[in-house]
N, C-alpha and C positions, 0 to 999 in steps of 0.2 A: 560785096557779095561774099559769104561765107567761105572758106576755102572747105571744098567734100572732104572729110576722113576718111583715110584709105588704110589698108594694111597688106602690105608686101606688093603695092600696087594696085589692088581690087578694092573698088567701093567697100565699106567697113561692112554693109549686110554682108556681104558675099566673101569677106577675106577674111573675116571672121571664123570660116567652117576650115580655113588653112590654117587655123591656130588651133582645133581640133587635131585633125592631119597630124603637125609638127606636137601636139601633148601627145599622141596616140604614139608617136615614134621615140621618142625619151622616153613613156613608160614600155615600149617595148624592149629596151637598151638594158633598166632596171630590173624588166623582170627576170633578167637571167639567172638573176639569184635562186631563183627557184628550179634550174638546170642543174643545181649542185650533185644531182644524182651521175652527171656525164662526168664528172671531174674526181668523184668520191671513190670508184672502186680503181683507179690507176694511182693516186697519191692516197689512198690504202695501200696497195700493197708496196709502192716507193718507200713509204714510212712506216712501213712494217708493222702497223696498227690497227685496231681491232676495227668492228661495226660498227660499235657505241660509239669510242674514238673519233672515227672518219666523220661523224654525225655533227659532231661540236661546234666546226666552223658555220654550218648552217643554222642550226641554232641557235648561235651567236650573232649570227646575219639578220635573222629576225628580231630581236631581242634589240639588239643597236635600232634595226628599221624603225622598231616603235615607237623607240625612245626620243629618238631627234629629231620626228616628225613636229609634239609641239615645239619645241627651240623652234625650229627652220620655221614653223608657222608665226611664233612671234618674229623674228627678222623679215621675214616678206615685205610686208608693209615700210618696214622703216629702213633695208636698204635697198630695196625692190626686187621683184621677182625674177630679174634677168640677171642679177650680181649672185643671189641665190644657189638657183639652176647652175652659173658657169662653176662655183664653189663646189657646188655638191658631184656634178659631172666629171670634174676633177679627184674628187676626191675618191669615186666610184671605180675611175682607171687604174689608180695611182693601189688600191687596194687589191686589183688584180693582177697588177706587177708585181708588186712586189710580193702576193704570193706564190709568183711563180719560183723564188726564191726561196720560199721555204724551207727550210730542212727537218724540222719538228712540228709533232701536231701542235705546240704551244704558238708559234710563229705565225704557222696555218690558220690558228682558230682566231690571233690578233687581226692576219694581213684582211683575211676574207670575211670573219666575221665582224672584229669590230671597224674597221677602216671601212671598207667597203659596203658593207653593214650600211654605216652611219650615212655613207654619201648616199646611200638608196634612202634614207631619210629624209635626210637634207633638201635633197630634187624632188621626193616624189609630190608632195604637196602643189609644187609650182604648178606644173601643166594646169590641177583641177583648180587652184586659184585664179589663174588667168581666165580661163576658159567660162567659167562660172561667172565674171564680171562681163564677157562680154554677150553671156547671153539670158539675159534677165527675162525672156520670155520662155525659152528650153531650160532651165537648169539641170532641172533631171536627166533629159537625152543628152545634152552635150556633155556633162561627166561621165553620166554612160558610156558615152562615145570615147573619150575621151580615156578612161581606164581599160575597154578592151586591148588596148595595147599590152597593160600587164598582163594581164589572163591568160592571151594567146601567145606570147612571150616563149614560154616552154617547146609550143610549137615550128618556133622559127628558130630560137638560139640552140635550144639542144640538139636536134640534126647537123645546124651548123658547126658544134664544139667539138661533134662526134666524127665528123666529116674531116677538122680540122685537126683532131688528134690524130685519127688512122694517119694524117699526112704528115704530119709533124711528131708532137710529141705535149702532154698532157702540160708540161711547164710552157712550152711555147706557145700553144693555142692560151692561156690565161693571158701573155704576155700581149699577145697581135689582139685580144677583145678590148684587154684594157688600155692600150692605147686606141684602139678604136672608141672607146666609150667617151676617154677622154678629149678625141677632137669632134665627135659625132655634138652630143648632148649641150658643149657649150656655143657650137656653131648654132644648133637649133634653137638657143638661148637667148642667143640678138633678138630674134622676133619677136620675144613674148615682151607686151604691154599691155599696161594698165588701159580701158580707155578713158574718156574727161570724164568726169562728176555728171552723176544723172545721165548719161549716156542711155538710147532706148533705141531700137531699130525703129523705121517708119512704118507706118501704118498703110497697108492698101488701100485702105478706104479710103473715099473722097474726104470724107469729115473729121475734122482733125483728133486725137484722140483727148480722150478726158483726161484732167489730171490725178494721177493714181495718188489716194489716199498713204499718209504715211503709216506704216505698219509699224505698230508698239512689240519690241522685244524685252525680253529679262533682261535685266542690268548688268547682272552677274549671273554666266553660264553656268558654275559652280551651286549657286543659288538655286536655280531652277529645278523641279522636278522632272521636268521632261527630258532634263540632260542627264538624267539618274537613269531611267528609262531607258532611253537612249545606247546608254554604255551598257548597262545591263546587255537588252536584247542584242544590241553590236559583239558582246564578249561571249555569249550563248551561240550566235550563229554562227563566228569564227572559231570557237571550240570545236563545234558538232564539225563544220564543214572541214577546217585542217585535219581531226582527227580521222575522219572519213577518206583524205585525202592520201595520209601515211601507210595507211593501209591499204587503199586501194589492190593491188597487186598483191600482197599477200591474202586478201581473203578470197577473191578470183582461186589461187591456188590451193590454197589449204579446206576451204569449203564447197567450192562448186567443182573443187578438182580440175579447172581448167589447165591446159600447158603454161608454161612461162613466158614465150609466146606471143600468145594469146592476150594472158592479162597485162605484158606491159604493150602489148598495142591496141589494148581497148581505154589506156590512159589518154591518149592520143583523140580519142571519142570523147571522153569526161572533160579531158580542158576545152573542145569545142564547145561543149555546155556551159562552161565555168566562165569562157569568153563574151556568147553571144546574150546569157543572161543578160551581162552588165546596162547594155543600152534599153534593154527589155524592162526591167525594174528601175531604171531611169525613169523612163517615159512612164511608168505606172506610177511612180513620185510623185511625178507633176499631176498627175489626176487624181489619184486617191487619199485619205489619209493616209498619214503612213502606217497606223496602228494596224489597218486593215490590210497593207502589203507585208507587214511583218509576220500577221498571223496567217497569211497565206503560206509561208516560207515555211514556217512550224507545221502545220499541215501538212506539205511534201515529206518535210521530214522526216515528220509522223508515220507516213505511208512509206517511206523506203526504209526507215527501224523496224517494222511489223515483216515487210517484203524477207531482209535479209532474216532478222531473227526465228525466221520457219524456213529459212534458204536451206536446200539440201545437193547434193551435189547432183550434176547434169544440168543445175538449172540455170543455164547461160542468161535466156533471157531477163529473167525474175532480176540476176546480178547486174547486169547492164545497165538493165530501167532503175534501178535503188540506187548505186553510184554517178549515173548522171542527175539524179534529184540529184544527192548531195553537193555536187561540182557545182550544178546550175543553183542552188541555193548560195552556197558559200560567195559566188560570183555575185549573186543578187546582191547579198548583205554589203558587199564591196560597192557599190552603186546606190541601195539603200539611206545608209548611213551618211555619206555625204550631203544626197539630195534633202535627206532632212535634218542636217544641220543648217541647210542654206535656209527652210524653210521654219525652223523655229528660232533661229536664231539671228542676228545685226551681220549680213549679208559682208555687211562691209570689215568687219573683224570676221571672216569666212576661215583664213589661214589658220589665226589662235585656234579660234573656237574645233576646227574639226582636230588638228593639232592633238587639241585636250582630247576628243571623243576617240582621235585613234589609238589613245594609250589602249583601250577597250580590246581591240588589235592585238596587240600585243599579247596581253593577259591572256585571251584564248588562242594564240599561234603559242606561246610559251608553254600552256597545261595541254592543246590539242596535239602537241610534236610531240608528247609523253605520254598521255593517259591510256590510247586507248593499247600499245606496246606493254603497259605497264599491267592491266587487265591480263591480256594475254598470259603474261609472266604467271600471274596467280593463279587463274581459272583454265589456263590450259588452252583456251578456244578463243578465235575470234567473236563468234556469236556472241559472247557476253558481252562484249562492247555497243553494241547496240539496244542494250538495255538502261543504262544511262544515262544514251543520248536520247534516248525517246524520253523520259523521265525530264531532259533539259529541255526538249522541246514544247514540253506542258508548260514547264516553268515558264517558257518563253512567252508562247500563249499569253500568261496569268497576266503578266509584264506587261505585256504589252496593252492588253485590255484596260489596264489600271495605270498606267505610270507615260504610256507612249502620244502622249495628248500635248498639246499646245499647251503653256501656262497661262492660267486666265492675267491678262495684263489691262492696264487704266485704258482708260481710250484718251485718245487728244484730245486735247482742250479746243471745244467747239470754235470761241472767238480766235483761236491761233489761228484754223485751220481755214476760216472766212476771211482774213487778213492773206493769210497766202493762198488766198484762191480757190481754196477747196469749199465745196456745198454738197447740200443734201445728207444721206444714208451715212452714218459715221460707225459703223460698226466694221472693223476693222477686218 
């Protein structure tokens, strides 16, 4: 008799949603990177450096994130996801010790940006690698699930930083996360595995299930147009939504006139959006094409560009409803792009291949942390800025209508697939 598959001691259906759980909890460890606003203006004024300055190491945090993602995607597979995770968890700590060390913003923008940076690289892949193999019926929801841990991230670590600075002091609060990050993330790292080859949860039904046709992918991700597509619409929505992001708080003030206040605790609202997205456009993955959740997202965004660029002050509401599009789009796109990697492309190279599509990530966290500050610079106003993201989000549209499609691939070869079992409808 078969011995049952179990994980952390629960039958594999059911212990499976615990390895949700534990990705949800290392991407929340990660996402603190994005709290760099609690750590920015006390080592600003320790190192006596300006706003642009204080800005660098974050920056740079992204910039490394993007970059090591595909690396750490190729290694998964070849020295597994739990050696991975312990490496990059390590390496995540080890970046916020020793910034607390810092004396200079050069040291600052090395320890935090690129070290710490890179280990958010390294790990962030893993959780949605694992999690994704073992649920070949959810993909979508369980990456979903799966990434709200970053999203709401902001929400749990920045109170805690803020908390732990009034008590301490802005070097020792880096010092106490990053050893915390460090024993948290490779502790919850033992768990994560692969499960065996063809692994499928059972079926309720009394009759046993069919065997599922083998699905034909591009050879080469690079090759393919859909992966063009793909990065396109991924580096559009991570533009419009980072740059929506940086702003946030200043166009609250400077345009609707609200207090200070006000607009940094209506952030606090937008990351709730930016969170629950993720399992929401997950689970829309799994059902729809993607081209037609893509161009739902340009749509919002369409309506909150229109919203803000007639915004006049008083108008709390109007700014509310337009920045939570943005949040909750931007969060979509994070849950989006995965889901449909896993569905146009060889599930089983899932690490490489998103790896390669999160450079796209990158590209728009890189141009979105500058562009729209940089508007401002020229034209005096926030308002202008929403005029090029509306502009991007047509393009997005275009993209997506024309480029965001499955590539048409051979079908299998009918006697192969009679030899191993397979009959009937071969249309893949």
């Amino acid at each position: 008799m078969p011995v049952e598959l179990k994980i952390l001691g629960l039958p594999a259906e059911r212990g499976r949603w615990l390895l949700v759980f534990l990705g949800m909890s290392v991407l929340l460890c990660l996402g603190s990177v994005y709290a760099w606003s609690i750590f920015r203006t006390p080592l600003q004024n320790e190192l006596n450096i300006g706003a642009t300055q204080s800005l660098l190491p974050y920056t740079i945090a992204l910039v490394f994130y993007a970059a090591l993602m595909p690396v750490a995607g190729f290694y998964i597979p070849r020295v597994g996801a739990r050696t991975v995770a312990i490496v990059g968890g390590l390496i995540v700590g080890l970046g916020y010790v020793l910034s607390s060390f810092a004396t200079n913003i050069a040291m600052l923008t090395f320890t935090y940006g690129v070290i710490a940076g890179s280990g958010v690289g390294i790990t962030y892949g893993v959780p949605m690698a694992v999690v994704a193999q073992w649920f070949p019926d959810k993909k979508g929801l369980a990456v979903g699930l799966t990434i709200v841990g970053f999203g709401l991230s902001p929400l749990i670590t920045a109170p805690l930083a803020n908390s732990l600075i009034s008590l301490y002091s802005v070097r020792a609060t880096l010092r106490i996360l990053g050893i915390a990050f460090a024993i948290i993330i490779p502790a919850i790292a033992l768990a994560f595995k692969r499960p065996p080859a063809g692994w499928h949860p059972k079926h309720n039904s009394a009759d046993p299930p069919k065997a599922a046709l083998p699905k034909a992918y591009p050879q080469h991700i690079l090759s393919s147009r859909s992966f063009y597509g793909l990065w396109i619409c991924y580096a559009i929505g991570t533009l419009i939504g980072l740059s929506a992001i940086g702003i946030s708080g200043p166009v609250g003030e400077e345009i609707i006139k609200i207090n200070p206040g006000l607009a940094a605790g209506s952030v606090s609202l937008f990351a709730l959006f930016n969170g629950l997205s993720r399992p929401l456009f997950g689970w829309l993955s799994d059902r729809f094409k993607p081209h037609y959740v893509a161009i739902a997202t340009y749509v919002l965004i369409l309506v909150a560009c229109i919203l803000m660029a007639n915004a006049q002050a008083g108008q709390v509401a109007t700014y509310l409803f337009a920045f939570c599009l943005f949040w909750f789009c931007l969060g979509g796109w994070l849950a989006i792009a995965p889901t449909t990697t896993l569905h146009f492309f060889n599930p089983d190279r899932y690490a490489q291949n998103y790896g390669i599509v999160f450079t796209a990530y990158g590209v728009g966290a890189l141009l979105g942390t500058l562009a729209a500050g940089q508007i401002r610079d020229w034209f005096g106003a926030y308002t202008y800025a929403f005029y090029p993201m509306a502009l991007l989000a047509v393009l997005g549209i275009v993209t997506a209508s024309c480029l965001l499609k499955s590539d048409p691939v051979s079908k299998p070869d009918a006697n192969v697939l009679t030899r191993n079992g397979y009959e009937g409808n071969l249309e893949p």
